[in-house]
LUMZA-81218 format. One record per atom (N, C-alpha, C, O): x, y, z. Coordinates in steps of 0.001 Angstrom, whole numbers, plus 500000, padded with zeros to 6 digits. Each point is the difference from the previous one (the first is absolute). Layout:
// LUMZA-81218
XYZ/...
END
This chain:
// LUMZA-81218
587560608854676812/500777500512501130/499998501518499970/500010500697498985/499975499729502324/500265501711500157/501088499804500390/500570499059500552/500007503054498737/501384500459501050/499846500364500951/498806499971500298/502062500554500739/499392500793500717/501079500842500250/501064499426499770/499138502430500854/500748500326500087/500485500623501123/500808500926500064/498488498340501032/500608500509501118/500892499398500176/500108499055499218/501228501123502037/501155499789500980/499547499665500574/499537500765500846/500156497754499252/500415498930501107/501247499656500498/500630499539499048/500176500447502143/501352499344500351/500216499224499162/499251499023499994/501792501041498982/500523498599499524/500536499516500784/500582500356501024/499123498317498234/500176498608500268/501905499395499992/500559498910500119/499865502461499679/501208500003499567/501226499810498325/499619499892498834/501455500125501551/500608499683498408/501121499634501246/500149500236501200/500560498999497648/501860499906500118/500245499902499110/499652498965499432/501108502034499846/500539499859498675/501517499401500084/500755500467500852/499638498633498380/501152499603499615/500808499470501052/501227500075500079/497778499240500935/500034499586501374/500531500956501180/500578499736501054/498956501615498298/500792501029501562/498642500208500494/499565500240498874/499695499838501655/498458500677500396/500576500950501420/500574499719501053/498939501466498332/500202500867501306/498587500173500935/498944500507499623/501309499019501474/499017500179500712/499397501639500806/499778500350501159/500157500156497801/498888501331500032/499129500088500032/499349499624499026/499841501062502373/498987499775500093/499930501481499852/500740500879500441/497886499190498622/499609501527499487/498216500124500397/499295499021500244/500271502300499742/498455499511500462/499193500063498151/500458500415498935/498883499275501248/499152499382498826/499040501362499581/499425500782500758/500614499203498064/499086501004499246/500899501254500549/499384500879500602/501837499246499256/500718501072500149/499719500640498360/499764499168499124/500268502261500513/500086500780499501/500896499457498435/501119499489499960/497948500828498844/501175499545499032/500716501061499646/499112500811499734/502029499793500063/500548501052499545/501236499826499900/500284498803500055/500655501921499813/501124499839499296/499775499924498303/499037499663499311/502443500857500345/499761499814498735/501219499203498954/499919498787499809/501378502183499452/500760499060499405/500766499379501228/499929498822500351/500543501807500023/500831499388501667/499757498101500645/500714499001500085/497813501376500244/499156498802500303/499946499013498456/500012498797500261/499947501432498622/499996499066499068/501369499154499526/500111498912499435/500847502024501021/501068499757500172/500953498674500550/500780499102499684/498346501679501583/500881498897501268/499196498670499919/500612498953500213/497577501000499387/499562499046499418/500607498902499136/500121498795500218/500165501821498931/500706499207498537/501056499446500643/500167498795500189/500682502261500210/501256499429500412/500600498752501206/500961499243500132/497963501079500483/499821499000501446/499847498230499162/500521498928500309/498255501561498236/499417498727499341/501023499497499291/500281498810499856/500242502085499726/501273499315499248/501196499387500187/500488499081499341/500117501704501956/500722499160501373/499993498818500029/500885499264499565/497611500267501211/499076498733500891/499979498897498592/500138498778499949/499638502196499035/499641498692498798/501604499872499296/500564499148499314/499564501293500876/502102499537499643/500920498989501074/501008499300499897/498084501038501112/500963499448500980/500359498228499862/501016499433500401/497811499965498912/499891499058500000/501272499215498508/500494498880499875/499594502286499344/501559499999498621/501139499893501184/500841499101499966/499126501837501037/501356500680500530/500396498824500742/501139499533499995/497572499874500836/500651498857500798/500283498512499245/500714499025500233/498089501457498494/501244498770499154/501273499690499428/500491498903499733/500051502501500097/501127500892499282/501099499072501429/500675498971500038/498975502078500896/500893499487501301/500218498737500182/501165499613500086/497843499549500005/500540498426500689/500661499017499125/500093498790500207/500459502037498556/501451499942499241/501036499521499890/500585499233499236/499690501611502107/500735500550500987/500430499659501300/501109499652500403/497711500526500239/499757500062501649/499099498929500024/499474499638498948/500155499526502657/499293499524500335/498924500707500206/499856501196500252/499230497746499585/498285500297500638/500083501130501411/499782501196499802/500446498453501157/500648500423500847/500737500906500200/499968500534501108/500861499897497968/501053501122499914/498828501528499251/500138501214500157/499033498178499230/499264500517499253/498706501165500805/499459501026499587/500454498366501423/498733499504500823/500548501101501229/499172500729500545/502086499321499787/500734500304500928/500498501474499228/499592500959500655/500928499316498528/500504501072499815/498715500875499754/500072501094500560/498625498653498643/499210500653499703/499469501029501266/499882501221500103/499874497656500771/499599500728501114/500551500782501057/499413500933500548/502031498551499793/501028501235500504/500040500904498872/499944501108500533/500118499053498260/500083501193499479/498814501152499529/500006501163499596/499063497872500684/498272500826499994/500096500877502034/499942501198500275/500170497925500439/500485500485501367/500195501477499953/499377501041500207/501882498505499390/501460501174499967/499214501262499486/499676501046500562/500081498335497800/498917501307499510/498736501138500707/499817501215500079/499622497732500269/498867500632500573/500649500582501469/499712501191500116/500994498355500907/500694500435500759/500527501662499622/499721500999500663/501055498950498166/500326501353499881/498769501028499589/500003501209500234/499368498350499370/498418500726499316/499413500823501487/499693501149500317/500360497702500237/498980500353501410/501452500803500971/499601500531501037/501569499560498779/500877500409500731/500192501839499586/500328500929500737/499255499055497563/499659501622499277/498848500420500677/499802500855500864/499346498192498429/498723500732500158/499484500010501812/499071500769500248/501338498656500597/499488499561501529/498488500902499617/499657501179500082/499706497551499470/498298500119499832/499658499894501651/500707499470500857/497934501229499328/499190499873501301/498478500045499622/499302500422499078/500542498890502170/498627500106500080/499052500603500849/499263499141500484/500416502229499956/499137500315500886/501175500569501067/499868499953501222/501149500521498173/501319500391500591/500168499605501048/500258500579501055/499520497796498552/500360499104501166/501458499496499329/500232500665498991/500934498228501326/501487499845500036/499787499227498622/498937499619499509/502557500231499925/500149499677498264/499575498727500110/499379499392499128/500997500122502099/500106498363500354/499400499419500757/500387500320501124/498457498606498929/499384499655501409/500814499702501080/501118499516499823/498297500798501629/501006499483500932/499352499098500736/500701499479500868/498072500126499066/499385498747500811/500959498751499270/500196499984498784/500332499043502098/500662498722499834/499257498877499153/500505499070499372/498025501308500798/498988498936499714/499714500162498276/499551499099499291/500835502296500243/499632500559499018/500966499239498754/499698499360498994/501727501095501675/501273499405499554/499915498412499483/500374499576498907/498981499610502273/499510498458499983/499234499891498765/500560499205499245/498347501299500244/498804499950499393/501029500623498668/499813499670498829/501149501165501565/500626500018498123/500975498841499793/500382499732498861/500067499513502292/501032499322499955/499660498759499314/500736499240499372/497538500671500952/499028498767498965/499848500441498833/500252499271499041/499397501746500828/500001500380498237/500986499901499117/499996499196499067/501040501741501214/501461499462499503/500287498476499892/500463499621498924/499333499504501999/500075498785499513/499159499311499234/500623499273499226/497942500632500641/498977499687499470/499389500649498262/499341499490499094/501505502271501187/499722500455498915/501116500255499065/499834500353498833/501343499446501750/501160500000499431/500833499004500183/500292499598498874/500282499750501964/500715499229500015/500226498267499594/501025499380499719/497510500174500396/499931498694499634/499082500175498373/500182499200499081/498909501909500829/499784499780498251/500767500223499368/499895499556498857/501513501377501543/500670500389499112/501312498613499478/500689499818498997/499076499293502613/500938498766499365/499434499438498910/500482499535498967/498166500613501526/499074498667498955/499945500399498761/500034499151499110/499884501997500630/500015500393498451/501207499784499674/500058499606498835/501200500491501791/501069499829499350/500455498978500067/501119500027499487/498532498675501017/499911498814500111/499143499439498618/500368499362499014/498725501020501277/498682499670498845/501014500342498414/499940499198499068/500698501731500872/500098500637498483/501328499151499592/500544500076498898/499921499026502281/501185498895499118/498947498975498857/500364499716498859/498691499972501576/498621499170499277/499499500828499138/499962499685498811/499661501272501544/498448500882499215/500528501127499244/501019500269500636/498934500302498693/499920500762498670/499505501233501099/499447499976501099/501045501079498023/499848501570501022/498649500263499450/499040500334500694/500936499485497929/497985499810499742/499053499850500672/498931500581500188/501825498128500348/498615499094500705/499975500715501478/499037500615500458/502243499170500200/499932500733501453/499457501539499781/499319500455500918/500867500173498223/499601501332500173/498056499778499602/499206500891500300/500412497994499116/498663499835500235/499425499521500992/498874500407500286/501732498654500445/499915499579501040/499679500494501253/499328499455500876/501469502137499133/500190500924500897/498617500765499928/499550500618500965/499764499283497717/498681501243500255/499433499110500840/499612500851500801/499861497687499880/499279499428500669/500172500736501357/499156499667500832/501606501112499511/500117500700501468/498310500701500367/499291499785500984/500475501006497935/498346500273500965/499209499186500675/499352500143501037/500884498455497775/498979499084499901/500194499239501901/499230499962500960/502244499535498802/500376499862501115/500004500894501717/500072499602501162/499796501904498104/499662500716501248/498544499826500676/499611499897501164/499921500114497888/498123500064500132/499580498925500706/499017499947500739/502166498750498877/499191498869500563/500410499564501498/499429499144500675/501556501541499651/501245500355501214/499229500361500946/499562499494501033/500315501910498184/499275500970501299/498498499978500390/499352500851500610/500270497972498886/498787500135499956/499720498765501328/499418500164501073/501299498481498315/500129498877500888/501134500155500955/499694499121500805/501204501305499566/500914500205500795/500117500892501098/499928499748501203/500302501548498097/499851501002500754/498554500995500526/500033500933500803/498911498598498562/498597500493499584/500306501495499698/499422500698500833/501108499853498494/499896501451499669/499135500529498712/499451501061499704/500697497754499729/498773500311499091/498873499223500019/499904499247500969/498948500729497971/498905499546500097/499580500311498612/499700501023499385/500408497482500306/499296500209498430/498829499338499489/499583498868500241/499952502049498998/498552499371499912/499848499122498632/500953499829499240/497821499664500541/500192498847498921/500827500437498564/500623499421499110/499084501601501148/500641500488498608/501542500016499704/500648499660499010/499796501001502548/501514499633500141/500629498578500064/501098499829499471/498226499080501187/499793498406499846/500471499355499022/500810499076499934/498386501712499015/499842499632498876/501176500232499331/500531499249499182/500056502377501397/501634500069499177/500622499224500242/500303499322499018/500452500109502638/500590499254499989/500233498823499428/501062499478499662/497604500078500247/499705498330499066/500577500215498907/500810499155499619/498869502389499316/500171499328499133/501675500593499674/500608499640498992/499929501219501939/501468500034500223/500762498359500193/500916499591499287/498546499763501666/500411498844499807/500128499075499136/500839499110499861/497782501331499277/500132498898498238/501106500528499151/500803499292499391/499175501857500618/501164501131499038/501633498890500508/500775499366499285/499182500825502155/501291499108500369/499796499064499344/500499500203498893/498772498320501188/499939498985499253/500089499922498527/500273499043499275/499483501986500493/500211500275498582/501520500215499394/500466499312499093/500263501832501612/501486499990500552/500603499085499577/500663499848498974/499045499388502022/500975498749500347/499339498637499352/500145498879500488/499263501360498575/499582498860499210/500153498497500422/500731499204499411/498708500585501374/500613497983500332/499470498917499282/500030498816500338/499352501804498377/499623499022498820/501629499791499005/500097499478498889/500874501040501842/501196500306498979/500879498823500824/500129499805501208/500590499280497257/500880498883500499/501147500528500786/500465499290500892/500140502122498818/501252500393500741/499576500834501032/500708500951500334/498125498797500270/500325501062501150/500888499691501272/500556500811500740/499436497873499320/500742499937501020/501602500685500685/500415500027501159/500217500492497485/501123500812500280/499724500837500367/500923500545500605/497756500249499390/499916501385500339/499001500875501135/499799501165500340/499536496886500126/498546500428501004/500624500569501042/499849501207500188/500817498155500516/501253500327500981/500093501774500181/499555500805500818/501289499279497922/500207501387500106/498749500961499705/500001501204500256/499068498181499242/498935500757499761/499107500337501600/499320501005500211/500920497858500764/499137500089500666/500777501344501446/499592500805500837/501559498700498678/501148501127501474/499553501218499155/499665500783500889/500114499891497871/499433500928499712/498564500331500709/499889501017500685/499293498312499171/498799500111500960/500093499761501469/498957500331500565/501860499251500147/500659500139501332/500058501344500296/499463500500500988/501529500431497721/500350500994500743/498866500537499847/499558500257501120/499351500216497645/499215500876500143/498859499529501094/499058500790500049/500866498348500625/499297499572501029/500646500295501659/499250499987500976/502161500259499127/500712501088500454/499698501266500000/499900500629501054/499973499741498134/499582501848499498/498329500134500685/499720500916500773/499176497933498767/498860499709500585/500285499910501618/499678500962500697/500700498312499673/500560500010501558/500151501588500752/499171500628500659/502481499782498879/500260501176500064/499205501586500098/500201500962500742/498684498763497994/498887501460499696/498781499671501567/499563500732500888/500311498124498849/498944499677501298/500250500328501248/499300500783500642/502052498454499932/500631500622500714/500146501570500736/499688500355501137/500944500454497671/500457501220499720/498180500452500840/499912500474501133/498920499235498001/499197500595500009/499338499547501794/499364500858500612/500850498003499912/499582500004501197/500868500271501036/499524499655501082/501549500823498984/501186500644500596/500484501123500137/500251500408501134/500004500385497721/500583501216499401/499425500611499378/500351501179500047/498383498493498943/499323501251499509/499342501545501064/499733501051499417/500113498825502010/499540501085500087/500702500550501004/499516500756500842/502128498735499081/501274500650500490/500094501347499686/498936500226499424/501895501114500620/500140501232499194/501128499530499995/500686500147501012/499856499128497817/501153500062499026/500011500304498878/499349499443499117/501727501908500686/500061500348498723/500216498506498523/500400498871500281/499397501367498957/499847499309499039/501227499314499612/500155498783500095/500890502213499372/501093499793499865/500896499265501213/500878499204499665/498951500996501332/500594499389501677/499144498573499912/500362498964500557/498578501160498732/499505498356500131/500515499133499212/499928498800500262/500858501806498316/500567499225499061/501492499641500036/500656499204499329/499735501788501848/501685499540500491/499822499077501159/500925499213500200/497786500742500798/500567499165500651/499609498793499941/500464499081500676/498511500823498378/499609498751498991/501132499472499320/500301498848500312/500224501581499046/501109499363499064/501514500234501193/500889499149500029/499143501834500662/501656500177501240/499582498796500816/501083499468500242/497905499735500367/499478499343500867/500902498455499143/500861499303500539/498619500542498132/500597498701499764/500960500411499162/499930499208499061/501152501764500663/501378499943500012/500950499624501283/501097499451500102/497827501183500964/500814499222500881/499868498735500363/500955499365500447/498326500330499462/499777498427499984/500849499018499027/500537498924500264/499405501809498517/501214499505498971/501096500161500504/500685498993500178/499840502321500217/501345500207500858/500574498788500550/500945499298499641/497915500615501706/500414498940501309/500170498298499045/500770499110500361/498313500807498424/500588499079499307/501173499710498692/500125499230499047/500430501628501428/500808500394498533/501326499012499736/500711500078498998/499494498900502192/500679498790499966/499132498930499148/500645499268499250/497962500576500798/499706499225499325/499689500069498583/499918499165499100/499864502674501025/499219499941498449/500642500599499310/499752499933498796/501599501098501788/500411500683498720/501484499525499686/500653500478499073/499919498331501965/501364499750499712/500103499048498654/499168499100500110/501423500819498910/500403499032499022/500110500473498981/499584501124499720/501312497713499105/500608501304498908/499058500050499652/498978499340500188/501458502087498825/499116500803498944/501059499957498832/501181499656499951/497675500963498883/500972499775498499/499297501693499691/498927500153499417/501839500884501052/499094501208499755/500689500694498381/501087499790499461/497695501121500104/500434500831499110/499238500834499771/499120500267500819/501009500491497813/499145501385500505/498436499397499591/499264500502500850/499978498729498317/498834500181500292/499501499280501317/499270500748500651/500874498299499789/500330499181500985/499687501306501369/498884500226500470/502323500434499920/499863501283500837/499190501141499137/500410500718500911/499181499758498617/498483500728499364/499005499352500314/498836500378500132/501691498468500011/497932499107499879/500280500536501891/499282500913500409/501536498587500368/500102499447501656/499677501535500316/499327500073501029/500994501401498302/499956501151500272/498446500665499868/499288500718500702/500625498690498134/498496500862499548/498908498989501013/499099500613500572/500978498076499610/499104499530501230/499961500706500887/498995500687500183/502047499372500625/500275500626501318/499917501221499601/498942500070499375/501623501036500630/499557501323499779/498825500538499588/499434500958500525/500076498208498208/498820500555499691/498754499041499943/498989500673499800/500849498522500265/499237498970500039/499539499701501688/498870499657500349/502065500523500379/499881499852501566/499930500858500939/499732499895501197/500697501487497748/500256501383500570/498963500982499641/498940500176500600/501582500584498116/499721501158499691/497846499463499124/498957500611499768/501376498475500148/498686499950499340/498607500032501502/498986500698500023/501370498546500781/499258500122501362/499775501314500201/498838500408500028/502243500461500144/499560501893499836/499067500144498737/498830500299500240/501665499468497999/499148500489499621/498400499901500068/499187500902499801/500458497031500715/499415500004499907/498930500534501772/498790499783500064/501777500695500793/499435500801500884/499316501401498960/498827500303499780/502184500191499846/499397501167499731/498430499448499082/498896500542500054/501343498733499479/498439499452498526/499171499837501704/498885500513499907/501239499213500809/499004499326500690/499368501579500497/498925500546499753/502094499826500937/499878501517500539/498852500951498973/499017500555500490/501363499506497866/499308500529499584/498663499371498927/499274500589499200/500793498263501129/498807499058499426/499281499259500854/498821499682499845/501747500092500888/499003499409501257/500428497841499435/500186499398498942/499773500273502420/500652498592499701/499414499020498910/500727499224499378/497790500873500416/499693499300499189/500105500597498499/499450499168499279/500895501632500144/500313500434498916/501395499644499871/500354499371499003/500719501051502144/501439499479499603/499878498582500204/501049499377499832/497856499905500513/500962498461499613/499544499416498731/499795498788500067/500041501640499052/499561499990498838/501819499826499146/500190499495498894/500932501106502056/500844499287499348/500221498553499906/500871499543499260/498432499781501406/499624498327499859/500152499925498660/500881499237499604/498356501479499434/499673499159499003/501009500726498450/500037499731498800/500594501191502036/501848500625499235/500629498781499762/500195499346498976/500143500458502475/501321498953499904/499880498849499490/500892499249499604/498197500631500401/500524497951498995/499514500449498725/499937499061499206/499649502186500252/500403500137498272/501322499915500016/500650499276499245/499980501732501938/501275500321499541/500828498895500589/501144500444500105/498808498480500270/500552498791500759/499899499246498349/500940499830499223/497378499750500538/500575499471498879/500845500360498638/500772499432499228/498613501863500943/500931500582498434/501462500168500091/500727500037499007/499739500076502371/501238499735499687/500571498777499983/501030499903499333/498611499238501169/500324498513500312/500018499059498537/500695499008499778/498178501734499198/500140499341499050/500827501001498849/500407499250499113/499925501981500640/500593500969499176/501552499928500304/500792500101499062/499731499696502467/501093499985500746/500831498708499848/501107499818499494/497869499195501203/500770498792500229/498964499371499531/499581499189500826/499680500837497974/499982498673498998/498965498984500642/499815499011499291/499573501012501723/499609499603500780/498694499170498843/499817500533498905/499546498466501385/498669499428499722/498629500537500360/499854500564501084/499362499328498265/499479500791501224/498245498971499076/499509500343498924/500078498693501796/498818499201499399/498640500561500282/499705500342501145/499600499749498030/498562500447500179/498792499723501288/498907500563500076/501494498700500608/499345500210501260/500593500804500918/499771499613501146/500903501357498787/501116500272501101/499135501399499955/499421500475500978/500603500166497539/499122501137499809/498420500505500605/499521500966500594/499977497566498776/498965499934500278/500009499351501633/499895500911500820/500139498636499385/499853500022501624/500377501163501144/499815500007501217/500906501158497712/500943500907501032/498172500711499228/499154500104500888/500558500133498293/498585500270500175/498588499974500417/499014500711499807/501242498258500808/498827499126500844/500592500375501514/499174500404500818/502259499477499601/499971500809501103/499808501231500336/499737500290501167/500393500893497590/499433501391500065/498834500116500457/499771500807500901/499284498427498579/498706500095499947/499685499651501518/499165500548500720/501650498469499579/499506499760501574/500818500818500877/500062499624501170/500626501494498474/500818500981500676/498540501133499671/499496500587500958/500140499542498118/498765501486499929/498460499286500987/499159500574500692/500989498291499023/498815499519501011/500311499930501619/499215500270500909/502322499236499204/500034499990501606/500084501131500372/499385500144501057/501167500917498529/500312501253500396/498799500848499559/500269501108499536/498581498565500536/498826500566499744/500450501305498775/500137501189500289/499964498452498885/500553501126498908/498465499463498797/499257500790499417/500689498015500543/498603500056498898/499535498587501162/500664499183500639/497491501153499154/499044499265500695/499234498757499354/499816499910498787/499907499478501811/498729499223499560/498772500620500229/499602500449501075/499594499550497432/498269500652500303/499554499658501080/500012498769500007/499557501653501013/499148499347500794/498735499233499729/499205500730499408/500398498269500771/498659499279499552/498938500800500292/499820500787500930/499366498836497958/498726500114499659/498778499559500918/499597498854499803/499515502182501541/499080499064500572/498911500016499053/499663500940499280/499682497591500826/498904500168499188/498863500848500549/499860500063501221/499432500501498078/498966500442500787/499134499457501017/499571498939499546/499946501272501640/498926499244500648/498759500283499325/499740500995499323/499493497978500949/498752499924499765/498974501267500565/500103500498501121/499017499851497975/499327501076500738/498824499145501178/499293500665500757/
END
């Protein structure tokens, strides 16, 4: 196999089930320096925690309550971000004003936030923050195969084919169904792949809709995530009423989701994109489920069985192949005859 090192559009990421739908142009400029390594790490460390925090929480709180606060309080966040900074684009207004535009975020927010974010927190009453936070790198795999059959925005050639396939064995590997107990956990294993097939939905979407909008970056990540707070809002009879048993880690875990996990990390990770260009920043893909599993098993004790590893490795591999990051040789013609 070859590398290769150009910027192709990725294929996308969602880390720790938030995926901000930023669309950046490709083979942008690498530069930046500690700043950009920074907000890198930190964005990875966020996305790959989030999956402890929402186990920490549902404690506590419902699935639902979980699901619901994260995202009014990622909203709120980014709301005030974009309310400091009122980013522009082409010193055109902070905010789109076409109605149709509004519509097209009003699908993302739901698609990219609102129903994966139940499913993961649905999923993690079953599944180990390990496993969901491995679960979650399948989002390229799932974008690639999205946008390719769905939305046609991409076009992959055998080589990319080939990632997906063998992204898909990496899953099977995952979720082991040679194992007598899986049945407690296929369930939740599979609403994990729901959502990142959501996030696949969502990037495709994003990309046949909104990528060649002039929206500032930051204005795309509030009204991505403000789009389905309100949507949580208008449901907040169903999803956020019922007791709770709160305390302080309980509210730390519900805070650091929402604020920074739903919020402030979407900024940092704009800026990585801004100064790395998109396919270099989604390379935090492969941050977060170290840091998903290492805390899941250092934290909460968690299990963590030898295919889970190795299959979250077999999906890498089909994350560097779909996302054209390393190639297949091209074949050999034989010579013709003289």
């Amino acid at each position: 196999m070859t590398t290769r090192s150009d910027s192709r559009p990725t294929t996308g990421t969602a880390p720790a089930g938030a995926a901000a739908g930023v669309i950046a142009r490709p083979g942008a400029p690498r530069r930046g320096g500690l700043r950009t390594w920074a907000q890198f790490l930190s964005a990875g460390l966020v996305w790959g925690a989030s999956f402890l925090f929402m186990t920490v929480a549902l404690g506590g709180v419902s699935f639902t309550q979980v699901a619901w606060t994260r995202t009014v309080l990622g909203g709120l966040t980014l709301g005030l971000v974009v309310l400091a900074v009122r980013p522009r684009v082409e010193r055109g207004p902070v905010l789109p004003r076409e109605p149709i535009v509004w519509l097209h975020f009003l699908v993302i927010g739901v698609v990219g936030c609102v129903i994966p974010f139940l499913l993961f927190s649905w999923a993690q009453q079953s599944v180990t923050s390990s496993l969901a936070s491995i679960l979650n790198a399948t989002t390229p795999i799932m974008t690639a195969l999205i946008a390719t059959l769905a939305f046609r925005v991409e076009k992959l050639d055998a080589s990319r084919w080939l990632g997906v396939l063998v992204g898909i064995a990496g899953v099977v590997v995952i979720i082991a169904p040679w194992r007598a107990e899986l049945a407690g956990s296929l369930v939740g294993q599979l609403a994990c792949l729901g959502a990142t097939a959501c996030y696949g939905i969502m990037f495709g979407y994003t990309r046949r809709f909104l990528s060649g909008r002039p929206i500032a970056q930051t204005t795309f990540a509030f009204l991505q995530v403000g789009m389905g707070a309100a949507v949580m809002l208008l449901l907040t009879p169903l999803l956020a009423v019922g007791p709770v048993a709160l305390d302080l880690p309980i509210v730390a875990s519900l805070a650091v989701l929402g604020i920074l996990g739903t919020g402030l990390a979407y900024v940092w990770n704009i800026g990585v994109i801004r100064d790395w260009g998109p396919t270099n920043a989604s390379t935090v893909t492969y941050v977060t489920p170290v840091v998903g599993v290492a805390l899941g098993v250092l934290v909460l004790r968690e299990p963590l069985s030898w295919n889970e590893p190795v299959g979250a490795l077999v999906v890498m591999l089909g994350i560097l192949l779909a996302q054209g990051r390393v190639r297949m040789p091209p074949a050999r013609r034989s010579p013709s005859p003289a």
